[in-house]
N, C-alpha and C positions, 0 to 999 in steps of 0.2 A: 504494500500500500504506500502511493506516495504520499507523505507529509507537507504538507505546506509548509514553504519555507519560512522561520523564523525573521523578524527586522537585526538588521547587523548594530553593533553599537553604536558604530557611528550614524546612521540611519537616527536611530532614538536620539541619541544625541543632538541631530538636527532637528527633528522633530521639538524637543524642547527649547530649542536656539530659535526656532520660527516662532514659537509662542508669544504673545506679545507681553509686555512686560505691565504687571499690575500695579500703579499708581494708585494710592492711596490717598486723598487731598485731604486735610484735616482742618477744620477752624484755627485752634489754636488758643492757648491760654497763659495768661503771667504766671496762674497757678502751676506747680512744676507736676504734677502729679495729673494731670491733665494731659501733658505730651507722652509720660510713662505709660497712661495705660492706655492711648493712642496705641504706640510701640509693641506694646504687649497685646495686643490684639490681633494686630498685623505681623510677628509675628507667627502665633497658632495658628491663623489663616497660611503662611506659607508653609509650615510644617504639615498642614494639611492637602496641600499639592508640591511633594520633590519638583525640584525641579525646575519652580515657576519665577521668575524674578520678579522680587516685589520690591517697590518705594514707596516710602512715603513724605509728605511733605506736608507745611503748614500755610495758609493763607495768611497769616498776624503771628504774633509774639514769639515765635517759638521758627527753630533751624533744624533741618535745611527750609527754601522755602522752593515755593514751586517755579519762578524759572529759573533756580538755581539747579534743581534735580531734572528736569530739561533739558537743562545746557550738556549737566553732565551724562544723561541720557546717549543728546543726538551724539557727543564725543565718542563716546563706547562705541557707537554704529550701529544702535540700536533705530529699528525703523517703524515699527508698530508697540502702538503704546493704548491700555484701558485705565481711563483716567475716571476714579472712582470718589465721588464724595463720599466723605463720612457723614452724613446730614439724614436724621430721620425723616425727614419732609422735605417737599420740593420748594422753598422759600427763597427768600433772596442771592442766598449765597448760592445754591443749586443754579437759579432762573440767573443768574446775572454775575457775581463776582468770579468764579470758577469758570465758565465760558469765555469770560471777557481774557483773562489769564491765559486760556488755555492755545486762545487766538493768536498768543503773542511767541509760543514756541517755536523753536527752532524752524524752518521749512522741511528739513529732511523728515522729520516726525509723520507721522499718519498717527492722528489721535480721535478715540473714540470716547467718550463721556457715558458711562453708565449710569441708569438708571440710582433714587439715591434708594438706601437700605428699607424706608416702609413704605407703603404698610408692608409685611408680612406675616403669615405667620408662624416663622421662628424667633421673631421679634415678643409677640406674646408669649413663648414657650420661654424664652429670656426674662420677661419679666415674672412669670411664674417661679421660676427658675429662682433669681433672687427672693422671692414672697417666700416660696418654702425655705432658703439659706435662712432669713429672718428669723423663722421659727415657728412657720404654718404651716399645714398641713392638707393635703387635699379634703379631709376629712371639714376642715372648717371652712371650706367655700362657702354654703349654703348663708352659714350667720354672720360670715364678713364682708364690711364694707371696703373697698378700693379706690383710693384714691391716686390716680394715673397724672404726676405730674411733670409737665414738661416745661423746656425753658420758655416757651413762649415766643409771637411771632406775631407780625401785624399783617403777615399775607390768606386772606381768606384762606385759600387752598391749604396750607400748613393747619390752619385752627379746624376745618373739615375734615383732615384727616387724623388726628389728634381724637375728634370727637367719635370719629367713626372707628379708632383702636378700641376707645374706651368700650362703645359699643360689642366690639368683638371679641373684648376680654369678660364683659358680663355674662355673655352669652356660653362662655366656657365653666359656667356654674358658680359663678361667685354674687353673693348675695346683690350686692350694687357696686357701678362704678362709675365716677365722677372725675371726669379730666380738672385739672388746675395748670396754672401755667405762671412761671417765676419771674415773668416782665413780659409787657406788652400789651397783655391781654386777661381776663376774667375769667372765672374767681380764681384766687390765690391757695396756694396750697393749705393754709389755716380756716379759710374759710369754708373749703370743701369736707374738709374735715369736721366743721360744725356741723353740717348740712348733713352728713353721714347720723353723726348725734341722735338725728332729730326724727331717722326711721326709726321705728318698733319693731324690725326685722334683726335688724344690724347690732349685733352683740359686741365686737369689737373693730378698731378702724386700722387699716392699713395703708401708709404712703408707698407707692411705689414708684422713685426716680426714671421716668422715660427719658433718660439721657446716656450719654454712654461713657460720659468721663468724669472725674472730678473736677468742680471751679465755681467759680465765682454765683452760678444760677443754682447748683446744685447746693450750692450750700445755703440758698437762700432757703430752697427745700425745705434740705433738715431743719432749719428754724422755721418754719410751717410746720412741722410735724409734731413739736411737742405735745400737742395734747391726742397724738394717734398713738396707738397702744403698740404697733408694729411701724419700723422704718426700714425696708429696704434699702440694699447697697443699687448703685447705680448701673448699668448693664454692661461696663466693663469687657473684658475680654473672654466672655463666655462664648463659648464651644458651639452654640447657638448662632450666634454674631460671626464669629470666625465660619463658619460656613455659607452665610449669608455672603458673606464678602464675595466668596467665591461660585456662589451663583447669580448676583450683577455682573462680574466679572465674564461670566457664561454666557450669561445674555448681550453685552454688548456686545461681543466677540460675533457670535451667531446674527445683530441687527444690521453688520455693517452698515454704521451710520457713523462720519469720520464729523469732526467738528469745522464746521465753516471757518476759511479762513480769513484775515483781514487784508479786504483788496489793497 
């Protein structure tokens, strides 16, 4: 029986040389633990594809930034690039500052801009994720309240999709849940937390950070949260998110849609 022939190494090797290299584009923050667990997340995403070259890079406070890792990009000879915001909603910095950026790359570049991280839902499986770290249990879905809060955005489309998470995280068996959001927009995370209070369903209240790093809005959070009986850590570099990355990644690859460039 003849065997189909195996690919040679060098064969695989090109194979992973053609693959385009995963960009990572991050807001960025003064807070330092905010670029770590950037890092640390992008990371486990690449240990979760050998092989794959990832960067990452920050829009504000924080190094390398993006057309710095660009530069050093098109120098390597690298020629296909998926450029990934870290942004849970398609908001300003998705619709306009990340694009505007991306315009200004190198010419040799072919760049494609993925899709950003929500909704999904491994996004909710992450935030569940943290609720039970916290110290809940699937068992107290039914009598807890959730309080889903995020940093906040003055772009309708961002506060619709925020509302329509919360939506789809009640829906997953949790007594109620109420988006809040840590600037920009209404109600604030203390006050949603009243509001949970003041069902006769809702036994205990739970914040749960829809954001994915530590800084400056996350911590505004936690001080919203004093008077919730459960605090969730923020979404971090969970195993959830790190596969996330790599299915935007997937999909812009498969939309071939390259980024307009500036005449």
């Amino acid at each position: 029986m003849n065997r189909p022939a195996l690919p040679s190494p060098t064969t695989a090797l090109a194979r992973k040389r053609s693959a385009p290299v995963l960009f990572v584009v991050a807001h960025g923050s003064r807070d330092p633990r905010h670029a770590a667990t950037v890092q640390e997340l992008v990371r486990r995403a690449g240990a979760l594809r050998p092989g794959l070259r990832v960067e990452t890079a920050f829009l504000d406070f924080n190094l390398p930034s993006v057309p710095g890792v660009l530069d050093r990009l098109a120098a390597d000879g690298v020629r296909d690039v998926v450029a990934l915001p870290l942004l849970l909603t398609r908001a300003f910095h998705a619709k306009a500052d990340i694009p505007a950026v991306l315009r200004q790359a190198p010419p040799s570049l072919s760049i494609r801009q993925a899709e950003v991280l929500g909704p999904s839902p491994l996004l909710l499986a992450a935030v569940e994720r943290r609720l039970y770290e916290a110290g809940l249990t699937p068992a107290d879905k039914p009598t807890t309240g959730v309080v889903l809060a995020s940093a906040g955005s003055t772009d309708p489309e961002a506060i619709a999709v925020i509302a329509e998470t919360a939506r789809e995280l009640r829906r997953t068996g949790w007594c109620s849940v109420r988006p809040a959001f840590a600037s920009a927009s209404l109600p604030r995370t203390e006050d949603a937390v009243r509001a949970l209070r003041t069902d006769p369903a809702v036994r205990r209240v739970a914040v749960s950070p829809y954001v994915i790093a530590p800084g400056r809005l996350p911590d505004r959070i936690a001080a919203g949260a004093t008077e919730a009986d459960v605090l969730a850590d923020v979404l971090g570099a969970s195993p959830e998110l790190a596969s996330l990355l790599l299915e935007r990644y997937d999909g812009a690859r498969a939309a071939h849609r390259p980024v307009a460039r500036t005449a």
